[in-house]
C-alpha positions as CSV (number, residue, x, y, z in Angstrom):
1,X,11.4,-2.4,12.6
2,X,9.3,-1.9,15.4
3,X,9.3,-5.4,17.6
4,X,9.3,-5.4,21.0
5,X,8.6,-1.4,21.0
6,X,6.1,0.5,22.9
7,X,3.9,2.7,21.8
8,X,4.1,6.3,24.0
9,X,1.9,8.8,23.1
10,X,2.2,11.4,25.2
11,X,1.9,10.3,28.8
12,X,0.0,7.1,27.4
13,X,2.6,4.5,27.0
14,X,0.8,1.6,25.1
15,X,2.0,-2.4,25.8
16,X,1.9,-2.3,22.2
17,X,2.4,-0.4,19.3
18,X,-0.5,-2.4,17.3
19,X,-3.9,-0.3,17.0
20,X,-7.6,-1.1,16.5
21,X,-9.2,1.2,13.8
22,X,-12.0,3.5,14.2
23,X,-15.0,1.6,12.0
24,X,-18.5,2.7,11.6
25,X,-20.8,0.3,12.5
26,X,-18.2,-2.4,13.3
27,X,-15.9,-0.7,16.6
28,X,-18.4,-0.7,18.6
29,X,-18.2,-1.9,22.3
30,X,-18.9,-5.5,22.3
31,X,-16.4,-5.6,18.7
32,X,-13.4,-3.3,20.7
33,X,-14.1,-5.3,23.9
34,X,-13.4,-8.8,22.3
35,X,-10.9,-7.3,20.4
36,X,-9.2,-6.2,24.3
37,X,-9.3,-9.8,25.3
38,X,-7.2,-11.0,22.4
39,X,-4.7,-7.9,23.1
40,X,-4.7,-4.7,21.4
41,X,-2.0,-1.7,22.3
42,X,-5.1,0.5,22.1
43,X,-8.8,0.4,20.6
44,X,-10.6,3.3,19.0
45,X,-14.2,3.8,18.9
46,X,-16.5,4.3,16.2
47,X,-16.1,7.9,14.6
48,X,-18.9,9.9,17.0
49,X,-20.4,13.0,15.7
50,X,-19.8,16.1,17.4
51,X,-22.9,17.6,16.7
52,X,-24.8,14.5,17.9
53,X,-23.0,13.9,20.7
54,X,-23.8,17.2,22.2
55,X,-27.7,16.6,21.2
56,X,-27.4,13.0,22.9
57,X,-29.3,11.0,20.0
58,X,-30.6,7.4,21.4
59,X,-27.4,5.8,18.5
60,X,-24.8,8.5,19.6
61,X,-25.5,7.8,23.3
62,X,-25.1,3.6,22.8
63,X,-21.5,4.8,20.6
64,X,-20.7,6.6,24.0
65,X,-20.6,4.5,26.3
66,X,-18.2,4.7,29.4
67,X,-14.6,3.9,29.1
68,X,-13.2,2.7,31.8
69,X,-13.6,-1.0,31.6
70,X,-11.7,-0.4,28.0
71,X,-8.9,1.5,28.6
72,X,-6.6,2.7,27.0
73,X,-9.1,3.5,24.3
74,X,-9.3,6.3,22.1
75,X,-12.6,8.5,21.4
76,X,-12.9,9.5,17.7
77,X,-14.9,12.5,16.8
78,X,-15.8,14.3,13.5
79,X,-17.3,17.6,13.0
80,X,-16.5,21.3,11.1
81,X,-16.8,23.3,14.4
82,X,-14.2,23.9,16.6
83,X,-16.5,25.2,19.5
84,X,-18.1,21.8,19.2
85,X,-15.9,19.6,18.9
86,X,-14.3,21.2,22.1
87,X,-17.3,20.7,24.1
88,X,-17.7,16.8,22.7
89,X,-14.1,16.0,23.5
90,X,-14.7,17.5,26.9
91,X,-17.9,15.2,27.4
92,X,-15.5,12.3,26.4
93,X,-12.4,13.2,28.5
94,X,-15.3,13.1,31.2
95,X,-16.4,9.3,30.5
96,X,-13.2,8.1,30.6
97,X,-11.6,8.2,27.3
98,X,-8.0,8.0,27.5
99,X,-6.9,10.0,24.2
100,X,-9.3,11.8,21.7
101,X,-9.0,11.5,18.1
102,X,-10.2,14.2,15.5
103,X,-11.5,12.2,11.9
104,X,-9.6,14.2,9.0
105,X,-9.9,10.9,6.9
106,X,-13.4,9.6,6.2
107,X,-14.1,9.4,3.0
108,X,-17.7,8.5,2.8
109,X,-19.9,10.9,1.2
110,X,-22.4,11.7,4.1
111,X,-19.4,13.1,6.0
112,X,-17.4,15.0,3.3
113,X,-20.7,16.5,2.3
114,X,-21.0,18.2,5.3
115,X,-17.4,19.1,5.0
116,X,-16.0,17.1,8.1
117,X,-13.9,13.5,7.9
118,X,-11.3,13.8,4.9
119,X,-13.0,16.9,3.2
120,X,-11.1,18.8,5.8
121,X,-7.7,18.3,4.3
122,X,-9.1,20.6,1.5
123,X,-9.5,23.3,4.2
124,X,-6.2,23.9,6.2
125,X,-6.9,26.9,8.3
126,X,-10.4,24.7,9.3
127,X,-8.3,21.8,10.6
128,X,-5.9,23.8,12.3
129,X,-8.7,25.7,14.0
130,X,-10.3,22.2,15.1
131,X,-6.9,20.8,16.1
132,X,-6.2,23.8,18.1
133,X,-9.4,24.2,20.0
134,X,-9.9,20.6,20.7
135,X,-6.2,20.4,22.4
136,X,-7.2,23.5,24.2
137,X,-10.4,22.4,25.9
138,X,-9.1,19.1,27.3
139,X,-6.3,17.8,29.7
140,X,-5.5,14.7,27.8
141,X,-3.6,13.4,24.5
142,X,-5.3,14.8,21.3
143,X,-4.4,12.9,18.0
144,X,-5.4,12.9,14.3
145,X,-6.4,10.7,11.6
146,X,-6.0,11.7,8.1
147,X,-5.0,10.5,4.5
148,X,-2.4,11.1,2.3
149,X,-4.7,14.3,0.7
150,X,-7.8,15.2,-1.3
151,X,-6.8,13.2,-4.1
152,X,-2.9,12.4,-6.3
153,X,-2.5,16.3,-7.0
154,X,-2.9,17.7,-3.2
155,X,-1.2,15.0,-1.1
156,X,-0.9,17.4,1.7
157,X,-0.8,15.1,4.4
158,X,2.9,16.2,5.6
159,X,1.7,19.8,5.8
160,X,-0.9,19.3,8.2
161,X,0.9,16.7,10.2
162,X,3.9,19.3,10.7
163,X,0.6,21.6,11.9
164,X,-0.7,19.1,14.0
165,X,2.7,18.7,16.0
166,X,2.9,22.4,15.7
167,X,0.1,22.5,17.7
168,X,0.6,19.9,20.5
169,X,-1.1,16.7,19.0
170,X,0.5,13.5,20.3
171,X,0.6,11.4,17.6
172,X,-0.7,11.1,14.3
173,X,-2.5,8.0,11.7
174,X,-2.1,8.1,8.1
175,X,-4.0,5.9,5.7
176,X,-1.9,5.0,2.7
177,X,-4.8,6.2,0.5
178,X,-6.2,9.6,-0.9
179,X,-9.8,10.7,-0.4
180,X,-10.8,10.0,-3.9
181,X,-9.2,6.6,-3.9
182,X,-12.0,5.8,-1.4
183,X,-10.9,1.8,-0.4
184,X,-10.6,1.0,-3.9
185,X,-6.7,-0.2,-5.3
186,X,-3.9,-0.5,-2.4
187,X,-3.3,1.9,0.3
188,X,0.3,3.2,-0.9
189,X,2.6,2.5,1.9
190,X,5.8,4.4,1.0
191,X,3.7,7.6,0.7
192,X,3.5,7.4,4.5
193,X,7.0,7.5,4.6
194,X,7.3,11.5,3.9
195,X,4.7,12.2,6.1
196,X,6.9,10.1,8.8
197,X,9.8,12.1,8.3
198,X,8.4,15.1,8.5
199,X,7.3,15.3,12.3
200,X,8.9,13.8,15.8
201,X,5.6,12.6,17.0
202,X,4.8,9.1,16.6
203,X,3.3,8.1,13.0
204,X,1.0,5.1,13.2
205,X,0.1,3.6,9.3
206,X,-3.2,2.1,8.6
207,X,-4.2,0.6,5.7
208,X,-4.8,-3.0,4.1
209,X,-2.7,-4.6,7.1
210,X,-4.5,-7.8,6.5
211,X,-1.4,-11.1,6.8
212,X,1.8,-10.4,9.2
213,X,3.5,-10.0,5.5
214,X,1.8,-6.9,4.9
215,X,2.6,-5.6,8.5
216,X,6.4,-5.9,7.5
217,X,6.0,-4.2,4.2
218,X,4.3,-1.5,5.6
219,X,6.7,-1.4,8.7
220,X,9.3,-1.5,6.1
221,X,7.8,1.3,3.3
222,X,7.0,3.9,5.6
223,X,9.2,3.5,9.0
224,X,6.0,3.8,11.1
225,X,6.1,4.1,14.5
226,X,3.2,1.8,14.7
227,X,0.4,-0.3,12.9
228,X,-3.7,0.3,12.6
229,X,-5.6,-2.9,11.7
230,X,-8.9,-2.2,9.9
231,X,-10.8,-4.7,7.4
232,X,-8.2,-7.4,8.6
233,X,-9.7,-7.7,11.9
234,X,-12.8,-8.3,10.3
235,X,-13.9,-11.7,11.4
236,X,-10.8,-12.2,13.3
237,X,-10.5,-10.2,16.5
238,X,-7.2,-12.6,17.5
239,X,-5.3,-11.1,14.4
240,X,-4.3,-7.8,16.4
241,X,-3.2,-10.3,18.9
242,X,-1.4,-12.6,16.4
243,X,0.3,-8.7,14.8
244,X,1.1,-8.1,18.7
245,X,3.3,-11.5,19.0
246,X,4.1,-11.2,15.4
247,X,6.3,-8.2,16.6
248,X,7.5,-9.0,19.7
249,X,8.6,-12.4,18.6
250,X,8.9,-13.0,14.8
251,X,7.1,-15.8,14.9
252,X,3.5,-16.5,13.5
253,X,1.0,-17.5,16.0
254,X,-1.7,-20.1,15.0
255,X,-5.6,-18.7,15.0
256,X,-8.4,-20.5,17.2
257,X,-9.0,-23.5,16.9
258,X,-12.8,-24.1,15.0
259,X,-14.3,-24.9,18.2
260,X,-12.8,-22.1,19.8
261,X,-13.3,-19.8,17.0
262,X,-17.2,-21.3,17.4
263,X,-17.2,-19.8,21.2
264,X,-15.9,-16.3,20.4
265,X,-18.6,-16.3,17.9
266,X,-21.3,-17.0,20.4
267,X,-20.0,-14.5,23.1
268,X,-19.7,-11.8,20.3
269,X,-23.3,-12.8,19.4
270,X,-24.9,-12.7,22.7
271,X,-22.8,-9.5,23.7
272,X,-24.2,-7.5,20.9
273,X,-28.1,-8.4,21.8
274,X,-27.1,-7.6,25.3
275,X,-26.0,-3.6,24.3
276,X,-28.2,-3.2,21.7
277,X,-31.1,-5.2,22.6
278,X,-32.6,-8.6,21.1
279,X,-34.1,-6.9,17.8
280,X,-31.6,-4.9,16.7
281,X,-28.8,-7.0,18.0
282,X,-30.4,-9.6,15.7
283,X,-29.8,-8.0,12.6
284,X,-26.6,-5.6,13.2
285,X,-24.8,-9.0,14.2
286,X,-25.6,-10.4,10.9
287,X,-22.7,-9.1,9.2
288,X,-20.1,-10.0,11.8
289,X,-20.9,-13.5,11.7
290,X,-21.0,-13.3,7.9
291,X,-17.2,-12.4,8.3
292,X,-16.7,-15.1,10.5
293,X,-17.8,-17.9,8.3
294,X,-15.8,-16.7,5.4
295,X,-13.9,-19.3,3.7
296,X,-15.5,-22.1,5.6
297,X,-17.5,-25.0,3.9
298,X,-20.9,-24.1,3.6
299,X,-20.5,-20.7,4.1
300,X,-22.8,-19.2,1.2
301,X,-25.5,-21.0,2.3
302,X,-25.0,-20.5,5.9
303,X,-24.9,-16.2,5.3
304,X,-27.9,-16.5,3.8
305,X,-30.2,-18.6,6.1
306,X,-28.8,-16.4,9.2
307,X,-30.4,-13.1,7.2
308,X,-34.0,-14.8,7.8
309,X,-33.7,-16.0,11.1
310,X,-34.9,-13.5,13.8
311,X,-35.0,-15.4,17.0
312,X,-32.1,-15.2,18.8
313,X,-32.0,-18.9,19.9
314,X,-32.2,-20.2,16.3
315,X,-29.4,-18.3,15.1
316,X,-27.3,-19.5,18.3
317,X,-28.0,-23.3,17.7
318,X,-27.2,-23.0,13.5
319,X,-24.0,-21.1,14.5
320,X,-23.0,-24.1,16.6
321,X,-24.8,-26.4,14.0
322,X,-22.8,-25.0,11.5
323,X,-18.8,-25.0,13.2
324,X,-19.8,-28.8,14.2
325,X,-20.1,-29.5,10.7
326,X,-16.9,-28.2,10.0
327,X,-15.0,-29.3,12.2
328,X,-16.4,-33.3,12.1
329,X,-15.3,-32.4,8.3
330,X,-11.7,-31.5,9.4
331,X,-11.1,-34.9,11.6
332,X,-12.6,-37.0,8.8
């Protein structure tokens, strides 16, 4: 068990050993930011391509935005060339990131098409060369993120984690799944457990952490040196902070209350039009509140009428129309 245990990778020594996963299109600053005020040992940002990075695209440059005010965070980058990648993680040790993370586990298509994210478990001497130049080029803590291996008849997750050690990274993530499981079925907990014992750098396991049950199982499967909350923090940037006490206590913190929970939903609203600007804001925040409503009365109908509105204002007074209705229903 890991309670009351820091987190030191490398130099870094985290107040905690629970970890906010890289998402596309859901880490982003205002997410990782509210996700901070709850408590998080560390954040990580969205995955960030090398390649764009370098060329500075109008989206890359609003993923990249400067660290400081977040730290510790982790940068996560993706890309097939180690030249690049060395001069990204360069550009992100110089913004402030605290640790850099190389992606060796996205599974989406449009990544392991161009042979970067999890497609690079299939090519060993590739992801050695990446992990080697990227820990070369920069002064602070490199790390990976992998899966268990291409698919149930390559699970060669322990070989490049003894690599990535071999090489000087810090600490490593595994998600309990193989690429071609995608995020269908359940990660597999106890095949993080090899992986584990193969290295002396920490092991952090990520994968379906979504009650403080599944937090002890995995903690229990696999002997983790710490936790990477994904989908469970969807809708619920307290749980990392409810993990965090969960740990350090043994005892289960209660959520927001719904009048609270209505407030962090406003703030998280009016952040996002404030980085991304009123008309995209509009719609990229539709999904987040989508996952804050979940299970709530009205809910359906609630989703659907907040996917027409695009002024601002309107959607603000139905998100407060809408908690007041269900918390008047929870005192009657």
């Amino acid at each position: 068990m890991i309670k009351n245990k820091a987190l030191k990778i490398s130099t870094i020594e985290l107040e905690s050993p629970v970890v906010l996963a890289p998402m596309s299109g859901v880490t982003d600053m205002p997410f990782r930011k509210l996700v901070k005020q709850f408590g998080a040992g560390l954040v990580v940002s969205e995955m960030i391509a090398s390649q764009e990075m370098l060329r500075a695209s109008t989206k890359t440059q609003k993923m990249a935005t400067p660290c400081e005010d977040e730290s510790p965070i982790a940068v996560q980058l993706a890309g097939t060339d180690p030249e690049i990648m060395a001069q990204a993680a360069i550009m992100n040790e110089a913004r402030g990131a605290d640790i850099i993370d190389i992606n060796m586990g996205c599974p989406v298509k449009k990544i392991v098409k161009s042979f970067a994210g999890s497609a690079l478990m299939r090519n060993e001497k590739l992801a050695g060369e990446i992990m080697q130049a990227v820990k070369a080029a920069v002064n602070i803590p490199v790390t990976v993120k992998m899966r268990l291996g291409w698919d149930e008849e390559s699970l060669n997750g322990a070989t490049l984690a003894k690599m990535a050690e071999d090489i000087g990274l810090s600490a490593i993530t595994i998600h309990g799944r193989t690429r071609n499981q995608m995020y269908g079925g359940h990660a597999n907990w106890e095949a993080i457990a090899p992986i584990k014992q193969a290295v002396n750098i920490p092991v952090i396991g990520n994968g379906d952490l979504n009650t403080l049950e599944d937090v002890d199982k995995m903690i229990e499967q696999s002997g983790v040196d710490g936790v990477m909350v994904g989908r469970g923090a969807y809708g619920r940037p307290w749980f990392l902070r409810q993990v965090m006490d969960y740990l350090k206590t043994g005892e289960q913190t209660e959520p927001p209350s719904l009048a609270e929970q209505c407030e962090i939903v406003l703030e998280h609203y009016q952040a996002m039009l404030e980085h991304y600007g009123e008309h995209v804001g509009v719609r990229h925040a539709r999904k987040h509140i989508g996952w804050y409503c979940k299970g709530l009365n009205g809910a359906t109908n609630f989703r659907n009428e907040i996917m027409k509105m695009a002024s601002p204002d309107e959607v603000k007074t139905h998100i407060r129309d809408f908690y007041t209705a269900n918390i008047e229903r929870k005192v009657a």
